[in-house]
N, C-alpha and C positions, 0 to 999 in steps of 0.2 A: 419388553417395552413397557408391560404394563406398572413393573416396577419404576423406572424410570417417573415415568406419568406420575405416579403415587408421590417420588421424593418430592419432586417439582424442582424447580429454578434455585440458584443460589439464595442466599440470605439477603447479598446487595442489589438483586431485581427484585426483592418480593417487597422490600419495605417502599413509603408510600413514596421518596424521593426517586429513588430506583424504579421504581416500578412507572410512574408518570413518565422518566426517561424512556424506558425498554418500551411503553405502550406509545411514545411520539415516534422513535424512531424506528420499530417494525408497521407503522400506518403507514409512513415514508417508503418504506420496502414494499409495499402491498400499493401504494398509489401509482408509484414508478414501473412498479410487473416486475420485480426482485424477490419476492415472493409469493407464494400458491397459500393461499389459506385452505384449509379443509376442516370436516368436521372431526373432533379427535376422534370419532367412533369410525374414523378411514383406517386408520393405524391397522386394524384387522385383515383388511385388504392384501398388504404386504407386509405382515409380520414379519417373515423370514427376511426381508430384504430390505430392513431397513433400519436406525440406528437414531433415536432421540438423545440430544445436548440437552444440558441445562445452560441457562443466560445467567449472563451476573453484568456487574457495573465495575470497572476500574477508575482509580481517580487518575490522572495523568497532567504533568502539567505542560503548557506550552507559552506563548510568547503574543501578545498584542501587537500594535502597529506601531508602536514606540519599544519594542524590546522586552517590554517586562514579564516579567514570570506569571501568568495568570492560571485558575483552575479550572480543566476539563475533564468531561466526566467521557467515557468512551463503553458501547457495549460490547459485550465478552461473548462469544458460542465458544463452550468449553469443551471441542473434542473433543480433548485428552482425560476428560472425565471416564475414568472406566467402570460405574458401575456394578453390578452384582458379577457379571462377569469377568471383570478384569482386563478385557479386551478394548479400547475403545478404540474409535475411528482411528484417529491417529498411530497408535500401538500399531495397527496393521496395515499401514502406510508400509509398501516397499521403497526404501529410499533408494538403495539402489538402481532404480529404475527412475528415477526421477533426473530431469535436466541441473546442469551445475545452480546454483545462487549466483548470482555477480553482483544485484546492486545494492545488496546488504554493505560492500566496500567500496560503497561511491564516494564516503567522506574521507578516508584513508588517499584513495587514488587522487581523489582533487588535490591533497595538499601534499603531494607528492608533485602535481603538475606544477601547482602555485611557486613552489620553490624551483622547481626545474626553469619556469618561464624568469622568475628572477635572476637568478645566476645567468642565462643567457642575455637578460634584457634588465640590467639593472638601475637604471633610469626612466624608464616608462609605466604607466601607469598598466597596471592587470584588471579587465573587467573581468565581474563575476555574475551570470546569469542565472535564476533558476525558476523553472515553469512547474506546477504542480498537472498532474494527470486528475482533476476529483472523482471520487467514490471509484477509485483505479479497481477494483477486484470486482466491483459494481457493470464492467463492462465485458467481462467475459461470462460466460456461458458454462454451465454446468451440464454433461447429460446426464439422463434421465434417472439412472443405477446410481447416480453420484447424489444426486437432487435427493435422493431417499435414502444417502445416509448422511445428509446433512438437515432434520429437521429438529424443531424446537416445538414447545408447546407453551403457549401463555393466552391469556384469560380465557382457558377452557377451548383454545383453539390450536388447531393443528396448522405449525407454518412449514412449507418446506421452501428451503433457499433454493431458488433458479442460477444464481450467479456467487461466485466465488464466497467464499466466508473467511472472515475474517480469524475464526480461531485455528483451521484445515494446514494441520502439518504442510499437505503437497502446494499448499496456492501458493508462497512466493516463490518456489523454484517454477513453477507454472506459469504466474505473473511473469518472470525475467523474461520469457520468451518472447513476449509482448513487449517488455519493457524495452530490450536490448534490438529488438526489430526496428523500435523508433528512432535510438539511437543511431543504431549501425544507418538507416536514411542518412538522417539530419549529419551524422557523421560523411558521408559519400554527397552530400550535397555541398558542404563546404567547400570539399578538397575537388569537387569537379570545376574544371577552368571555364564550360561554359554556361554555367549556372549564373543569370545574373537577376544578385538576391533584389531590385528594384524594379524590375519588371513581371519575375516570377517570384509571387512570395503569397502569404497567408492571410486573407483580406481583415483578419486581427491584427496584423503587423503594426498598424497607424496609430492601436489604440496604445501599445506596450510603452510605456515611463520613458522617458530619457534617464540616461545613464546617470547615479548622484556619486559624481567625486571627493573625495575627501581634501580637507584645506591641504595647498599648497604648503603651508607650513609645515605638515608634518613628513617627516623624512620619510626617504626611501629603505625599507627593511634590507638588509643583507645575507646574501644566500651564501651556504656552501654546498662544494660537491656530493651528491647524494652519494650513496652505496649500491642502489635500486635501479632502473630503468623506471621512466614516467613517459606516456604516451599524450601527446596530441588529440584526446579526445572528449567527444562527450560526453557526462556519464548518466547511466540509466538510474530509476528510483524516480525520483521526482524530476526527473532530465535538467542535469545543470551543466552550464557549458562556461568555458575559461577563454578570453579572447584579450590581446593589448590593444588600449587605448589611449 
């Protein structure tokens, strides 16, 4: 570990843009109880049992409230960093033992349904839903032996993550369990006949947009018969759901 500590963090957390990022958004981890600050001279403590990343910064881009392509910057915990030993966290990941992935193919599967529900209903309008879970890996829980091989060290301080990280080989096969829990609900509450979503529903329900249609003018796209089976369902990841309107 002590080598680790000595390398320090990537190139794109040490420099000053990087670094202001990594110092706002491990405050945020430490204000919310997402992580344990310690002093580094803890690392002693549990040498043998436990496993320091380095941080970096990725550029990434994503999309505004009109569409457009805009720049974010996202922080890294580098697992898969192995170090003087070759070993890192991740490397010794049993996958084998780990739950399937699903909703890495929630965008595949939707536009399998999309076309399925056209070819059936090729006049009608298809809504398209989608709910974000925020800081989703942020709401599960890490035990203790886990916590201590996921920590980081920046400005001279020891952080260990309490709740899922985001570079950890095992969190999205971990996450789907979570994720595909909510689904398979919201999935069983549809299709139950005495669910009535106006009396029993989510007291957010009133704030959610009305539905924005596209002009009348433009035509209805044309399906053909798939090859595949597509399900009737809702998909996990960001939970998005496909309903006619």
């Amino acid at each position: 570990q002590d080598q680790k500590i000595a390398r320090g963090n990537h190139k794109s957390a040490t420099n000053p843009e990087g670094a202001a990022l990594v110092r706002k958004l491990m405050g945020e981890d430490i204000t919310h109880g997402f992580s344990l600050v310690l002093p580094v001279s803890c690392i002693t403590d549990f040498q043998d049992r436990s496993s320091i990343a380095p941080l970096g910064v990725q550029d990434q881009k994503t999309i505004n409230e009109l569409g457009e392509l805009i720049q974010k910057w996202r922080m890294t915990h580098d697992q898969t960093f192995p170090g003087s030993s070759g070993l890192s966290v991740n490397k010794r990941v049993i996958e084998e033992d780990l739950p399937p992935c699903l909703y890495g193919h929630a965008l595949r599967r939707l536009i399998h349904l999309i076309v399925k529900m056209r070819e059936e209903n090729p006049t009608t309008k298809i809504l398209v839903g989608k709910f974000d879970l925020k800081a989703a890996y942020r709401r599960a829980h890490l035990s203790a032996a886990t916590a201590l091989e996921s920590m980081t060290v920046f400005d001279n301080l020891l952080h260990v993550s309490l709740r899922m990280t985001f570079g950890g080989a095992p969190c999205p096969p971990q996450w789907g369990c979570f994720s595909e829990t909510i689904c398979d609900l919201a999935n069983d509450l549809i299709n139950c006949p005495a669910w009535n979503p106006h009396e029993t529903c989510s007291p957010l329900q009133k704030d959610l947009p009305a539905p924005i249609y596209l002009a009348e003018a433009i035509p209805y796209a044309q399906a053909k018969p798939m090859a595949v089976p597509a399900r009737n369902d809702i998909f996990s990841g960001h939970s998005a759901g496909i309903g006619l309107g």
